[in-house]
Backbone as CSV, one residue per row, in Angstrom:
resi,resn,N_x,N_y,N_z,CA_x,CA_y,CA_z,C_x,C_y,C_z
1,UNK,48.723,-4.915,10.591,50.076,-5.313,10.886,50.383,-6.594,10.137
2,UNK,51.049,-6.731,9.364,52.142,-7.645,8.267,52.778,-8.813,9.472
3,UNK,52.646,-9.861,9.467,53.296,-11.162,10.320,53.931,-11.146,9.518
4,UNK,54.689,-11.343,8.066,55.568,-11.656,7.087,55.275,-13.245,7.090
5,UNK,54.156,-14.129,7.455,53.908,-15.435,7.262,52.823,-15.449,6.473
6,UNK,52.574,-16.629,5.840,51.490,-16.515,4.625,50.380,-17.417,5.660
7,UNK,49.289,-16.862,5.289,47.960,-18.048,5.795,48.294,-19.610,5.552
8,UNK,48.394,-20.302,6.774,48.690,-22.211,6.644,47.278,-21.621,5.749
9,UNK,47.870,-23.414,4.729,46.822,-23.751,4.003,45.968,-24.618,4.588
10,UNK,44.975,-24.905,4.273,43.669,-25.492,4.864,43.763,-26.833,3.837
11,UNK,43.090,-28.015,4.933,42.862,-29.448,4.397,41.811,-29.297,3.010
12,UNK,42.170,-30.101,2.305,40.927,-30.370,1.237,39.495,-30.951,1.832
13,UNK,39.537,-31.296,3.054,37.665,-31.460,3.853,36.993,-30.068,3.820
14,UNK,35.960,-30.478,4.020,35.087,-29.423,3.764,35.075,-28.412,5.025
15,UNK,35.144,-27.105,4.668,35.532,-26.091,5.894,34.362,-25.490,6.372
16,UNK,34.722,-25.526,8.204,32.910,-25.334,8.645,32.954,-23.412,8.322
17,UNK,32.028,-23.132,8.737,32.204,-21.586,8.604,32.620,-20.528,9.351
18,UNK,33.004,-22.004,10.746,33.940,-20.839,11.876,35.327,-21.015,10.944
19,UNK,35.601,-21.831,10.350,37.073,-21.971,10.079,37.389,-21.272,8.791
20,UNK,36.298,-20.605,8.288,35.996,-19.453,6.776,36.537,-18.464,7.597
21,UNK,36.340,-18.265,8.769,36.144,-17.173,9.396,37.607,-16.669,10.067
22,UNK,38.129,-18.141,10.805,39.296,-17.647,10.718,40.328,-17.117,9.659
23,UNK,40.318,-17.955,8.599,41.189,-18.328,7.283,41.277,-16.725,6.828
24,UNK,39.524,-16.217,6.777,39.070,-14.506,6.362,40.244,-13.572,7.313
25,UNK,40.167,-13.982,8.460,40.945,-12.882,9.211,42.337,-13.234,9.477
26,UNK,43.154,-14.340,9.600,44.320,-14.460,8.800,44.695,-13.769,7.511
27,UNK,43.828,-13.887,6.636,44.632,-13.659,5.341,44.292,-11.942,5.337
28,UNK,43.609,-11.343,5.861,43.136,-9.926,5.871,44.448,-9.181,6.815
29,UNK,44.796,-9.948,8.243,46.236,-9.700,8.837,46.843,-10.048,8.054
30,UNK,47.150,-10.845,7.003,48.683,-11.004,6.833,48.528,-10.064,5.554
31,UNK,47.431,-9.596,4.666,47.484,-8.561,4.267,47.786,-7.137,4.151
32,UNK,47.682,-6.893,6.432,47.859,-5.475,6.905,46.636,-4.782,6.069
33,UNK,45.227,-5.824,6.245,44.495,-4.863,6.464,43.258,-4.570,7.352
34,UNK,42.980,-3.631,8.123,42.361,-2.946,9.112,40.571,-3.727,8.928
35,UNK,40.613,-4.473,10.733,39.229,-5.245,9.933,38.884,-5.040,11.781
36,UNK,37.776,-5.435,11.448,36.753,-6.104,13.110,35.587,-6.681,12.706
37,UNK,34.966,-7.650,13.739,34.105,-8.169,13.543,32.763,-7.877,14.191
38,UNK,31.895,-8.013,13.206,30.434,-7.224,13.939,29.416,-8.494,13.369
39,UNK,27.996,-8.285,14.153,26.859,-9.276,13.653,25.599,-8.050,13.625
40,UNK,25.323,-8.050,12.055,24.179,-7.364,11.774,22.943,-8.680,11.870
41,UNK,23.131,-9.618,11.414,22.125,-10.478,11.044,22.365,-11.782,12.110
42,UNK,21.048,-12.625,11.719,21.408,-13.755,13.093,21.680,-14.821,12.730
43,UNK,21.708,-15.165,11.072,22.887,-15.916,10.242,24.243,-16.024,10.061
44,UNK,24.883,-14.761,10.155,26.504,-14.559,9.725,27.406,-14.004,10.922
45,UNK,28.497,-13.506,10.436,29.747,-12.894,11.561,29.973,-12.163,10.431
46,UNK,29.678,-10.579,10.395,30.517,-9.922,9.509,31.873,-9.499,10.159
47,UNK,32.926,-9.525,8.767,34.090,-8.808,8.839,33.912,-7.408,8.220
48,UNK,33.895,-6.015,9.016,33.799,-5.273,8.554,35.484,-4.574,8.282
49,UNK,35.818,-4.240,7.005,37.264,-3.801,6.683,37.301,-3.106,5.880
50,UNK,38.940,-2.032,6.376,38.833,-0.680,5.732,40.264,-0.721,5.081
51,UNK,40.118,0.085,3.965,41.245,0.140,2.643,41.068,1.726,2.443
52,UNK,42.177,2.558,1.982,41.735,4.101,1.804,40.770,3.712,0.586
53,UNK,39.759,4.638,0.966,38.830,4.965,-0.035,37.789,3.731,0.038
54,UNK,37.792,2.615,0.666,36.619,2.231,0.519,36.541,1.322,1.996
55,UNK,35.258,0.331,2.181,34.831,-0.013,3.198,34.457,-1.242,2.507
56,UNK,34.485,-2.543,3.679,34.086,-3.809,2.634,33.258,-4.418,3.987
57,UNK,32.340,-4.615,3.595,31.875,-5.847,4.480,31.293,-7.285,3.553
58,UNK,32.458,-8.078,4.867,32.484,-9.812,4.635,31.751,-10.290,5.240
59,UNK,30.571,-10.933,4.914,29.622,-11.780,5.627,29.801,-13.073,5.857
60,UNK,30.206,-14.017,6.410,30.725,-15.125,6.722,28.930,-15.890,7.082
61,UNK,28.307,-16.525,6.169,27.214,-17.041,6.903,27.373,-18.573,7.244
62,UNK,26.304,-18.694,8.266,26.239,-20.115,9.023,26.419,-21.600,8.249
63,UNK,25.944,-21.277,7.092,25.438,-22.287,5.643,26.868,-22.672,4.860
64,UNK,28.635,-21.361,5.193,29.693,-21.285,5.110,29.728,-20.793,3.949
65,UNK,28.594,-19.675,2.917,29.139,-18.841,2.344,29.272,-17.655,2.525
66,UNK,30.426,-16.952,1.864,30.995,-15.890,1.603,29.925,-14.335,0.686
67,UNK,29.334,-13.725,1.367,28.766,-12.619,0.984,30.238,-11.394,1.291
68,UNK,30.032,-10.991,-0.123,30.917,-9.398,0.012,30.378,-8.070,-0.439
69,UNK,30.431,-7.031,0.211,29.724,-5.771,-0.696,31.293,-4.761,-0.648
70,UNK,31.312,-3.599,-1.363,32.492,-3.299,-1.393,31.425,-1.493,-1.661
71,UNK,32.493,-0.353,-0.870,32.026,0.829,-1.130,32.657,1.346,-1.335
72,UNK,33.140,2.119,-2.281,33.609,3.007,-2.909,33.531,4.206,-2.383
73,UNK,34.600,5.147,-2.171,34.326,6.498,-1.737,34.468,7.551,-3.405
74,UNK,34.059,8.410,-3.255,33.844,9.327,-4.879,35.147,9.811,-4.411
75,UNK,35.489,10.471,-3.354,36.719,11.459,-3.213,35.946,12.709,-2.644
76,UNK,35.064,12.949,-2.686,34.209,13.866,-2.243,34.103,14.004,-0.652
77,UNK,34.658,15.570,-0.313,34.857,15.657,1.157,33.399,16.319,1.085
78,UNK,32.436,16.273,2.523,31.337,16.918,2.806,31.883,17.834,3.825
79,UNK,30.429,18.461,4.212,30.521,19.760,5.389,29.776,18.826,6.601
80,UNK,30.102,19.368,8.183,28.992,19.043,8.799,27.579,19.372,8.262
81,UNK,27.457,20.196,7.874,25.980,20.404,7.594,25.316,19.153,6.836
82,UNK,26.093,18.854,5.985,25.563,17.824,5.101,25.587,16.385,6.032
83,UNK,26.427,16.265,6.860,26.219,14.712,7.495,25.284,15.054,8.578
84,UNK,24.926,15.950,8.961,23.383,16.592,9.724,22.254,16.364,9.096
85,UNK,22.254,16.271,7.830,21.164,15.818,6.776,20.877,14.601,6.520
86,UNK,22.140,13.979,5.779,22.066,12.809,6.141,21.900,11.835,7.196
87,UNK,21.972,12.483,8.305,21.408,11.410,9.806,19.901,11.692,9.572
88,UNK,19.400,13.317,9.551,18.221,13.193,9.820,17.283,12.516,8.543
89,UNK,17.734,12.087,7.513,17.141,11.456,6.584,17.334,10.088,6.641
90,UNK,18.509,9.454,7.154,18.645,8.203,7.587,17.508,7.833,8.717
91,UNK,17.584,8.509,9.869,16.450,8.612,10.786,14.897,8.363,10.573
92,UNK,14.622,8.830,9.206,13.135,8.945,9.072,12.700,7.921,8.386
């Protein structure tokens, strides 16, 4: 969802990494784009966020940098059968 307001800008002091964190999810809302926050690791706060066709996760770590990975979808629809495979190979 679009606020039609731009992200306040941030002081020139140095920004802790809760305040990366907000700034990340401001500017991702005022983008209108589709995010939540999850913790894989016991360093960071990921932002995990979705765009058609791909998936991004933002790692926000404690230290206040910015890790990004970005996934690409091919366009390629599967069958159940095939994401049945893929769990049980993820699994092992």
């Amino acid at each position: 969802m679009t606020t039609g307001v731009a992200p306040r800008p941030r002081s020139k002091k140095m920004t802790t990494s809760f305040e990366k964190l907000l700034q990340m999810t401001e500017t991702l809302r005022h983008a209108g784009i589709e995010h939540q926050l999850d913790q894989h690791r016991d360093d960071c706060i990921s932002i995990l966020a979705t765009i058609p066709g791909e998936r991004w996760e933002i790692d926000i770590l404690a230290s206040g940098e910015i890790e990004f990975e970005r996934f690409r979808s091919d366009g390629d629809l599967h069958t159940e059968s095939t994401l049945l495979t893929a769990i049980r190979h993820a699994a092992a």
